[in-house]
C-alpha positions in Angstrom: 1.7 -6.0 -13.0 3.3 -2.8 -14.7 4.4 0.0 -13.1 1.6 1.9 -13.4 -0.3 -0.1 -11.0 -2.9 -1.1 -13.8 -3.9 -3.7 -16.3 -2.5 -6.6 -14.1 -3.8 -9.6 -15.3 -6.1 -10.9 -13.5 -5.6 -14.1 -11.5 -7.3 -16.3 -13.6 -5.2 -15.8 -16.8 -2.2 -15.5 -14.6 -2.8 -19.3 -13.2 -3.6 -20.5 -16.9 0.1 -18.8 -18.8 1.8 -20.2 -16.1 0.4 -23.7 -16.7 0.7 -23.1 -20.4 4.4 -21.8 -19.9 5.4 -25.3 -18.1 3.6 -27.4 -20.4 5.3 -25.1 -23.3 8.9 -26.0 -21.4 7.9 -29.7 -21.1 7.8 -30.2 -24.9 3.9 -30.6 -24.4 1.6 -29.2 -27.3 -2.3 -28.5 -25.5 -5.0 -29.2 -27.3 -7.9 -26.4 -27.2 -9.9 -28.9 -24.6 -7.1 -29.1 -22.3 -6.0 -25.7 -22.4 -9.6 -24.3 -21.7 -9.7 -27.2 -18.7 -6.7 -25.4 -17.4 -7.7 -21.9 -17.2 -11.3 -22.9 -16.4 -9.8 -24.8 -13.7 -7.4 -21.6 -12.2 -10.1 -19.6 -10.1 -13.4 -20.4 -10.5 -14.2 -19.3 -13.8 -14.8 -19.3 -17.6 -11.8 -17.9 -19.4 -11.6 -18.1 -23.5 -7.7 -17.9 -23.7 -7.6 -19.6 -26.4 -3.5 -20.2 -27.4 -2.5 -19.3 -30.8 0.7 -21.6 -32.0 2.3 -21.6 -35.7 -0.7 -23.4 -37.0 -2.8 -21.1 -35.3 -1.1 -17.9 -37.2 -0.9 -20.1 -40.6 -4.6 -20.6 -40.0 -5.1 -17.0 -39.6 -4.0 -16.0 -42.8 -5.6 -18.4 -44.6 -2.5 -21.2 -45.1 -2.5 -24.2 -43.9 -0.5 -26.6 -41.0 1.9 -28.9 -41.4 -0.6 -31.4 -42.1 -2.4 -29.5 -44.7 -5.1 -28.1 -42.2 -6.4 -24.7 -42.7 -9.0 -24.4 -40.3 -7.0 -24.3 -36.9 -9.2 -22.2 -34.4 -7.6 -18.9 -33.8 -9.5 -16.4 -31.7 -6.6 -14.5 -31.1 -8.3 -12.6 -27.9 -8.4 -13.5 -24.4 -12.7 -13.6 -22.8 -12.8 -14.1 -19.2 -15.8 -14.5 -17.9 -15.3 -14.2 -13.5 -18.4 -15.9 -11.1 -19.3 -12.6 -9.8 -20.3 -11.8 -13.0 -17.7 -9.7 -14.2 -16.7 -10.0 -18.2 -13.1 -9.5 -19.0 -11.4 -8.7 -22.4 -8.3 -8.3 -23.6 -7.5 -5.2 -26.2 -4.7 -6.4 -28.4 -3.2 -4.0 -30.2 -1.7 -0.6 -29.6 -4.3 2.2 -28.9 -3.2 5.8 -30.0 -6.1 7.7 -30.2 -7.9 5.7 -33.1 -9.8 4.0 -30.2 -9.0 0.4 -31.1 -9.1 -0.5 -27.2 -12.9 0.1 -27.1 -13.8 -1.1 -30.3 -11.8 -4.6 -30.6 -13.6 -5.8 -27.1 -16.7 -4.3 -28.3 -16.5 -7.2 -31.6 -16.2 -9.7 -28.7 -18.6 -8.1 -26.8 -21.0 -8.0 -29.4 -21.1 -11.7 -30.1 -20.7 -12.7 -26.5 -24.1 -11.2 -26.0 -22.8 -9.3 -22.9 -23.8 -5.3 -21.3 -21.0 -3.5 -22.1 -21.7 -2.1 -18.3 -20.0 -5.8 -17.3 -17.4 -5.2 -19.5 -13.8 -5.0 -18.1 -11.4 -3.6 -20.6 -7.5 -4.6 -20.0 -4.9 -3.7 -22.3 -3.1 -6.9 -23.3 0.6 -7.8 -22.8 2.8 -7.7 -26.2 2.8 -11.2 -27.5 2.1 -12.1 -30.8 2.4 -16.3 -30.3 -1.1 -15.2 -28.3 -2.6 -12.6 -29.8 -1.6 -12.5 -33.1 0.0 -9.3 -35.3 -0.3 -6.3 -33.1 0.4 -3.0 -34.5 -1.6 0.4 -35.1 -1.3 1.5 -38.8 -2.9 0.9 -42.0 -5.8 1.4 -40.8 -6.2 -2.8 -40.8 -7.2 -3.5 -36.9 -11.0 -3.8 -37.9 -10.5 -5.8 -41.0 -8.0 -8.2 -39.2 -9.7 -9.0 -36.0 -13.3 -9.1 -37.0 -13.4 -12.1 -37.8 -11.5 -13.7 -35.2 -12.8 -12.1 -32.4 -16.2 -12.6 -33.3 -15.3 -16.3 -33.5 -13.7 -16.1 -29.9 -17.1 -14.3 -28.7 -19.7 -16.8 -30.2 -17.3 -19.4 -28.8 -17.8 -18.0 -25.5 -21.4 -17.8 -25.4 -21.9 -21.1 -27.2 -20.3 -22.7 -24.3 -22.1 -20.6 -21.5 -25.4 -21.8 -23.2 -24.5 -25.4 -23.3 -23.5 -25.0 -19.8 -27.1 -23.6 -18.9 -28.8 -26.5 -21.3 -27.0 -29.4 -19.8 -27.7 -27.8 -15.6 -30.8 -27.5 -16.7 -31.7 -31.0 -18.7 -32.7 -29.3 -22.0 -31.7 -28.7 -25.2 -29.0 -26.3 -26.3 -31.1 -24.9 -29.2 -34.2 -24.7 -26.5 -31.9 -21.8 -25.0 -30.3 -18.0 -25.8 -28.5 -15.9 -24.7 -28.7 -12.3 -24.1 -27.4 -8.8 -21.6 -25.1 -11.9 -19.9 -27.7 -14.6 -18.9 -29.1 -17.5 -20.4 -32.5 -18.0 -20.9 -34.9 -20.7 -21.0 -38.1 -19.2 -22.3 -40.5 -22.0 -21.8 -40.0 -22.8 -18.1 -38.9 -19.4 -17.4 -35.5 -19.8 -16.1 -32.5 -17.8 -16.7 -29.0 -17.6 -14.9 -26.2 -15.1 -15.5 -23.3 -16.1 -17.1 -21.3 -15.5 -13.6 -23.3 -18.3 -12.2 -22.7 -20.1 -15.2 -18.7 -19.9 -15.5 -17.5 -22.6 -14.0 -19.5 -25.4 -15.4 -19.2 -23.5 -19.0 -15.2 -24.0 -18.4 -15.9 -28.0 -18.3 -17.7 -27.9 -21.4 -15.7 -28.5 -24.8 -15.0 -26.2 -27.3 -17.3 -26.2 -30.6 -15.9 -26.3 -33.7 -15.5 -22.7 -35.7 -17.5 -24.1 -38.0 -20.7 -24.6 -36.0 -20.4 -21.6 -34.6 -23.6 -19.6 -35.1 -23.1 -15.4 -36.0 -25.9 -12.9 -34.6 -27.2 -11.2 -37.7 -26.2 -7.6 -37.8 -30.4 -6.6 -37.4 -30.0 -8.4 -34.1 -26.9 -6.0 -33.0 -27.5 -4.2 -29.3 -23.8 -2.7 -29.4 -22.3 -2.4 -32.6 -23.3 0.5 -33.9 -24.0 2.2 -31.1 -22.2 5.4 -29.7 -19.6 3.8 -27.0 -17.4 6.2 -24.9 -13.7 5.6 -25.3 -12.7 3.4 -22.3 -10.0 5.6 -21.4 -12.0 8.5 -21.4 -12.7 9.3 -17.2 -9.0 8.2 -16.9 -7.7 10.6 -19.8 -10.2 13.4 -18.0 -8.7 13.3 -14.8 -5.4 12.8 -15.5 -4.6 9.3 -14.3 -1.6 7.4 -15.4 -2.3 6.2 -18.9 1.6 7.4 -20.8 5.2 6.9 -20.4 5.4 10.1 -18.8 3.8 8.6 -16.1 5.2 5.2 -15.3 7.2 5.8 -12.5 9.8 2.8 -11.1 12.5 2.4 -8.2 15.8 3.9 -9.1 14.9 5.1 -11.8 16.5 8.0 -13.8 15.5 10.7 -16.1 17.3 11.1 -19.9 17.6 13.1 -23.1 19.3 12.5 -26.3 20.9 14.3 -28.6 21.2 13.8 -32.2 23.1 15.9 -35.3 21.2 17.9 -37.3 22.1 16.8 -40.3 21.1 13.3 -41.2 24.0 10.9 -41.1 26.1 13.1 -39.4 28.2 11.6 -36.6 30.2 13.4 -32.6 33.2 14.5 -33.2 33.1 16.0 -29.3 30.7 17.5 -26.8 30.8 19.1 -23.4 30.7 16.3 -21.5 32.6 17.2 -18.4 30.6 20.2 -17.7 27.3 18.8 -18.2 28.2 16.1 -15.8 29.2 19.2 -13.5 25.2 20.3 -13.5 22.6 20.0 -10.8 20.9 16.6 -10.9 23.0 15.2 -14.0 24.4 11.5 -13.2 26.0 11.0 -16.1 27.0 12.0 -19.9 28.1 10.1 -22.7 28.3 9.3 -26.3 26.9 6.5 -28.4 27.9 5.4 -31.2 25.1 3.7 -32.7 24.8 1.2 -35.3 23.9 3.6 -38.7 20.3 2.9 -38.9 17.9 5.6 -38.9 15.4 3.4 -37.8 17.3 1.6 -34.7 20.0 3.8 -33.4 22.1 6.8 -35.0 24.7 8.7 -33.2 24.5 10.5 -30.5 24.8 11.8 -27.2 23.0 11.2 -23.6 22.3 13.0 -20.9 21.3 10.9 -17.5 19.5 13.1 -14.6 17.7 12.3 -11.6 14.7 14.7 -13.0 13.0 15.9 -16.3 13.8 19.0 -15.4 17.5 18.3 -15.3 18.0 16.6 -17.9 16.2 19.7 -20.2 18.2 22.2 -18.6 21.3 20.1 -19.5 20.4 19.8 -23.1 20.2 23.2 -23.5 23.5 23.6 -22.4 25.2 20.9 -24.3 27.4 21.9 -26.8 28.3 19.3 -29.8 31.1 19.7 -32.4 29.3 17.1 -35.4 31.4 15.8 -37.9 29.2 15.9 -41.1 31.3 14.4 -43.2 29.5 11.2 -44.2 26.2 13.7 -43.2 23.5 14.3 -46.4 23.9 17.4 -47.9 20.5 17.6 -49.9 18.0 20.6 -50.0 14.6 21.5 -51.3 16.1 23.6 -53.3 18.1 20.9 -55.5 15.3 18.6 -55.2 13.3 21.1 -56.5 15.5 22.0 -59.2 16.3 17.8 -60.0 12.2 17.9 -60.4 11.7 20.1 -63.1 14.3 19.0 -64.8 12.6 15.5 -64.8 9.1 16.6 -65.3 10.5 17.8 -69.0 11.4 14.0 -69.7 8.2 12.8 -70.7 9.1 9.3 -70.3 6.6 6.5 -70.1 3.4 7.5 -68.5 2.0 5.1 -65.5 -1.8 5.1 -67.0 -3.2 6.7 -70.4 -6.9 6.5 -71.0 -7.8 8.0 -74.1 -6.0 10.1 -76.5 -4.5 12.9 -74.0 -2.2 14.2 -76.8 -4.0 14.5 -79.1 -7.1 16.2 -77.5 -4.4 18.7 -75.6 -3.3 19.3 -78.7 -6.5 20.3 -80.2 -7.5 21.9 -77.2 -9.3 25.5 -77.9 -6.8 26.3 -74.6 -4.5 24.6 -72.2 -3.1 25.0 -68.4 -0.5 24.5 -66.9 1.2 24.5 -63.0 4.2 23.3 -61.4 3.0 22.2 -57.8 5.4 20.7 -54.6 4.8 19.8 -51.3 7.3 19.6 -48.8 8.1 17.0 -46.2 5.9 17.0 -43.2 6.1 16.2 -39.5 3.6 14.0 -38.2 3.6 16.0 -35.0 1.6 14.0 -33.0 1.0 15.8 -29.3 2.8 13.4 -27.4 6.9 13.5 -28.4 8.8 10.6 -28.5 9.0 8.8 -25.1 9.6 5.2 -23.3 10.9 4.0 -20.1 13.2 0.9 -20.5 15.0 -1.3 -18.0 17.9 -3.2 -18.5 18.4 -6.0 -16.0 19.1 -9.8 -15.7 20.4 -9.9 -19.6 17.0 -8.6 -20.5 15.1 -5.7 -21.3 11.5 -4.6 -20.3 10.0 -1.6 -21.9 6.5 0.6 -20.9 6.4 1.9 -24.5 3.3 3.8 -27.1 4.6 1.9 -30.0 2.7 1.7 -32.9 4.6 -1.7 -34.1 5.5 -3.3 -30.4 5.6 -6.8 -32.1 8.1 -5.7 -34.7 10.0 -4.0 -32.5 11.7 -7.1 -30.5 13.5 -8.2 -33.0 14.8 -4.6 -33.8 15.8 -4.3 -30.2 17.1 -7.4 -29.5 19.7 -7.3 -32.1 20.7 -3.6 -30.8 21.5 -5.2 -27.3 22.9 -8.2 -29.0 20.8 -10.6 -27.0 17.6 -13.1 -27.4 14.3 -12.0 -28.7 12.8 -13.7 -25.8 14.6 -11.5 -23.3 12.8 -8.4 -24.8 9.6 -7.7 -22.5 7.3 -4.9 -23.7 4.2 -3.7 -21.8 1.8 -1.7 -24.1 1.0 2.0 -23.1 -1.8 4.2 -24.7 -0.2 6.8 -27.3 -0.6 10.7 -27.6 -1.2 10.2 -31.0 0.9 8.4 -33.6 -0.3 9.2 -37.4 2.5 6.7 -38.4 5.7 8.1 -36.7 5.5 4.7 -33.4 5.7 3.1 -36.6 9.6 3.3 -36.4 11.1 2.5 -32.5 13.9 4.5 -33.0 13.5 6.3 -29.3 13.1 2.5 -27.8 16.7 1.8 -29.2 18.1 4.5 -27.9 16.6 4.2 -23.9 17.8 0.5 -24.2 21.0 1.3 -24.9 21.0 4.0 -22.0 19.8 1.8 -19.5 22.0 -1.2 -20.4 25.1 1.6 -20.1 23.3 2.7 -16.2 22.1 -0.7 -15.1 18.8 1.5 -13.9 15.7 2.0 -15.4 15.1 5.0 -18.1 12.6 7.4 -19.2 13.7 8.6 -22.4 12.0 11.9 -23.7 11.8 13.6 -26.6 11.6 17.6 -26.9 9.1 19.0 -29.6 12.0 20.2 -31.0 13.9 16.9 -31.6 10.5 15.4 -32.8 10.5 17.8 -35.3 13.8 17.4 -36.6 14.0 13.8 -36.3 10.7 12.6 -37.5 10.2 10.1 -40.2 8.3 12.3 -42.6 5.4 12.3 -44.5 7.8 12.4 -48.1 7.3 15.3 -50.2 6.8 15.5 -53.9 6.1 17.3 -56.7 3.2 17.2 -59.6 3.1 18.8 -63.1 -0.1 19.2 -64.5 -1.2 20.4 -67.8 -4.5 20.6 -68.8 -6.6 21.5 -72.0 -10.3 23.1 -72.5 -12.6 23.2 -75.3 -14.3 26.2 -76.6 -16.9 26.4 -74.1 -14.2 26.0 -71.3 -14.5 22.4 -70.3 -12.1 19.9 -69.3 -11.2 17.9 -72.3 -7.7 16.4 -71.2 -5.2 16.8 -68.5 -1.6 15.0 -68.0 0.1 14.7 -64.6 3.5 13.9 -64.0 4.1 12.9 -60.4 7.9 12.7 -59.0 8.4 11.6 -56.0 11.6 9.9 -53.9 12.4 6.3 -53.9 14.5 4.5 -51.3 16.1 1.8 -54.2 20.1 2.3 -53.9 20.0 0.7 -57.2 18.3 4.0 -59.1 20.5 6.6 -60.0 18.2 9.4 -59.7 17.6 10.9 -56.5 14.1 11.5 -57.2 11.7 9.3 -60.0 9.1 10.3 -62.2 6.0 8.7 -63.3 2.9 10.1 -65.3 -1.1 10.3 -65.6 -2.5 10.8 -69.2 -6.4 11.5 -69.2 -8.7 12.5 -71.5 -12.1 13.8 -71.1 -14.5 13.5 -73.8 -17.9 15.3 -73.7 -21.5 15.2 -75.6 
């Protein structure tokens, strides 16, 4: 259970990982009939928790096993289905306003053949040996998980129906299934899938490939206009953020990064901001010299937000720039228009561009640039982390929570294994929780504290430390015939490049088209 008091798995699940978890430390691999047999077994119910292994992830990316299978079942979703009726899904991946945890249950829901009044969305733990790749960008969390959710929905009601056919002595094809029951049209009986969860949990799984799809004409949900399921939580103001986990003994911090990018403490103010009202401590770190993980900088420890602000505003940083970057718009600028006259090689021709420009009865031309851009998403950068036991849990919004373990865990200088995240919804991410940079630096606060730490962000830091949307620059030139229409335009794009091996700080690349007309 987090610390918000929510998304606790419920018992069922609970019983089943831990029996997976010993079998796991025995050196015993389950098979998808003993697995289901353990979780059906936990509480008196039907729960599709279906484990995805390495020939499970193989599988789902279309490679094979060791033994040359490539058709390993891999739902990648947890269905529980409770005797009282109640349906149960997991959301997998991180939900920051694109409102992936309503529509990824609603895939499974769909097939399932379930209300989605019965449905109880939980916000899955962070493990990709379960659930598979879990991560908001690109937008990629439809085209990833359709299919295997739907799979781990039609396995679900495949078994639920064979579960009514056999309890009632009739054949499976005799039955369907629809708004969570079973029905048996010619005698006219019907039970709910609550009363049919605990014999569907002794019945074996079916084979992906006789799975049976519903045919989109036969959809009830997709499609349909579904209220976000955070929404009457997000209205009222229930706990839902980082700003809102709250844990024992736990402390409040702030940290402080130079200005410049690269730039390093050469000394701060320490003393007196330890001096202030509600500060505990105030230190320095040195970081490791990734922009992604952990640059240099200073933290501030308070026993409120409100302290820990006040205290930033008073801290006072001498930063040695030295090894800092000393680039501006302006030189890029300049650096671009001196590239945009190298004509180079251009990227794509179609047509004769030169020559109709040349012919052209007129031509245009314009020297355009936009800058880098914030993502500014309303929420600033924000996690609580604890440091305890040689491990590290976090309550985090991040975008890439899978990818970020590994990031951490070498940080802290300890196992991947003893990195725990719990998912949190997001105010927003438009591709900044891509990077974990603020996880790295609460981690390495808390480890210094031995307490749990909220870390936040000020607008202003999140502006001057975002990773931005990168800027660029375009010259076009285009030509017109006598009666003014386009005949021919070139565009040569420069943009930067992150390849230490270029010499150029910025690249060019070019776009010759021509146009012609009746």
């Amino acid at each position: 259970m987090n610390a918000l008091g929510e998304n606790q798995l419920p018992e069922i699940v609970v019983a089943a990982e831990r029996a997976l978890e010993r079998q796991r430390r025995a050196g015993v691999r389950l098979g998808r009939r003993r697995f289901l047999k353990l979780t059906g077994l936990a509480g008196g119910g039907l729960a599709i928790a279906f484990y995805l292994g390495a020939g499970g992830r193989r599988a789902a990316a279309g490679e094979a096993d060791e033994a040359g299978n490539g058709d390993v079942f891999a739902p990648n979703a947890f269905v529980q289905i409770r005797t009282d009726g109640r349906v149960i899904i997991f959301a997998k991946n991180p939900e920051v306003g694109q409102g992936v945890k309503t529509m990824l249950p609603m895939i499974v829901a769909e097939e399932l053949s379930v209300d989605w009044e019965q449905v109880q969305v939980v916000q899955s733990e962070i493990d990709e040996a379960r659930f598979g790749p879990q991560f908001a960008g690109g937008s990629m969390s439809t085209p990833m998980n359709w299919d295997r959710l739907r799979q781990a929905g039609a396995t679900a009601r495949h078994m639920l129906v064979a579960a009514a056919a056999a309890a009632w002595g009739v054949p499976a094809e005799a039955c369907r299934a629809a708004a969570g029951s079973v029905h048996h049209d010619a005698s006219g009986r019907s039970a709910t899938y609550g009363e049919l969860a605990s014999l569907a949990a002794q019945q074996p799984v079916p084979p992906v490939e006789s799975l049976v799809f519903k045919k989109r004409a036969d959809y009830t949900l997709l499609g349909r206009w579904v209220p976000g399921v955070d929404n009457p939580d997000l209205v009222r103001g229930r706990p839902l953020f980082a700003s809102d986990v709250r844990l024992p003994g736990m402390l409040h911090a702030v940290y402080q990064k130079c200005p410049s990018f690269g730039g390093g403490v050469r000394s701060a103010n320490l003393d007196e901001i330890r001096a202030r009202p509600g500060v505990r401590d105030a230190f320095v770190v040195e970081g490791n010299g990734k922009p992604e993980e952990l640059m240099p900088g200073v933290a501030i420890l308070a026993e409120s937000t409100w302290a820990a602000f006040q205290a930033l505003k008073a801290l006072r940083v001498q930063w040695d720039e030295s090894t800092a970057a000393n680039d501006s718009w302006d030189g890029f600028t300049a650096r671009a228009r001196e590239l945009v006259r190298d004509e180079g090689a251009p990227v794509k021709t179609a047509g004769d561009a030169d020559k109709a420009l040349a012919d052209a009865a007129k031509t245009v031309e314009a020297f355009y640039e936009y800058p880098f851009i914030a993502h500014a998403n309303m929420e600033p950068q924000s996690c609580v982390a604890w440091f305890r036991d040689g491990g590290v849990e976090f309550w985090t919004p991040s975008q890439t929570p899978g990818g970020s373990i590994g990031m951490i865990a070498g940080v802290l200088g300890i196992p991947k294994e003893r990195v725990r995240l719990h998912q949190l919804r997001g105010g927003g991410g438009f591709g900044r929780r891509l990077m974990n940079d603020y996880m790295a630096e609460a981690a390495v606060i808390s480890r210094r504290v031995g307490a749990p730490v909220k870390l936040f962000w000020t607008r202003e830091q999140d502006m001057a430390h975002d990773f931005y949307r990168v800027g660029g620059f375009h010259a076009l030139k285009g030509g017109l015939d006598a009666e003014g229409r386009l005949i021919a335009w070139r565009d040569h794009f420069v943009t930067f490049t992150s390849d230490p091996e270029r010499k150029r700080t910025v690249r060019g690349g070019g776009l010759n088209a021509q146009f012609p007309h009746e």
